[in-house]
N, C-alpha and C positions, 0 to 999 in steps of 0.2 A: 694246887695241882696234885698233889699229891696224894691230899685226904679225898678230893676228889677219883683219883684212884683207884683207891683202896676201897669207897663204897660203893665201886660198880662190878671190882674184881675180885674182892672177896677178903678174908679178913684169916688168913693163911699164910703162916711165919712167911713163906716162897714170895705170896705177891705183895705183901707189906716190904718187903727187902726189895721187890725190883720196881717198886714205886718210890721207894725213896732213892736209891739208886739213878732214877729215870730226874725226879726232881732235883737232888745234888751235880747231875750232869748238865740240867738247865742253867743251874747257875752257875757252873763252871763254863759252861760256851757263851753262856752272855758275858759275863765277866771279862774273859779271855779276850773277846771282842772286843768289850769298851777299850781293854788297855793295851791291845793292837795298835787301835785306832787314835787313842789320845799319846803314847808315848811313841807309836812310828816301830815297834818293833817286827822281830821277826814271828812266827807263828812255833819257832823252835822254842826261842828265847821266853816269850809268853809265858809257854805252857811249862818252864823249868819254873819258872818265877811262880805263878799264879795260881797250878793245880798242885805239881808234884810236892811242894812240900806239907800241901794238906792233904794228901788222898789216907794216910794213914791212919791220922784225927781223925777224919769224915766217917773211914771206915769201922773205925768203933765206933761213933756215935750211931750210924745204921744200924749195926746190930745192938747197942742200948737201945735204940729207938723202937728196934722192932721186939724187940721181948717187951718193954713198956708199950704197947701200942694193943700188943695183943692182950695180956695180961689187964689192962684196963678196958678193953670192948667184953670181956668175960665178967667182967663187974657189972656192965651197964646192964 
């Protein structure tokens, strides 16, 4: 989904970040879902457990990902 993205909207620090952004939030709603769903929680409880303590991590890996992402379509 993501590289998908990125080769239709353009390969510019802005939408490289809000494509991965868009695909990190994919997995955090499906995610979020399954473990609503198999552990019976609330939708508060969830999302303490299952985003907030990685939104930090992610958040730097996003922006590693997009200076690596750009920085190697410049090679190609």
């Amino acid at each position: 989904m993501i590289g998908f993205m990125i080769n239709k909207i353009g390969y510019r620090y802005v939408w490289i970040s809000i494509s991965m952004i868009v695909g990190i939030a994919a997995c955090y709603a499906l995610g979020t879902l399954w473990f609503i769903v198999s552990t019976h929680t609330g939708l508060a409880e969830a999302l303490m457990l299952c985003v907030v303590p990685f939104l930090i991590g992610d958040a730097i890996k996003i922006v590693i990902g997009t200076v690596l992402v750009k920085k190697l379509y410049m090679l190609v």
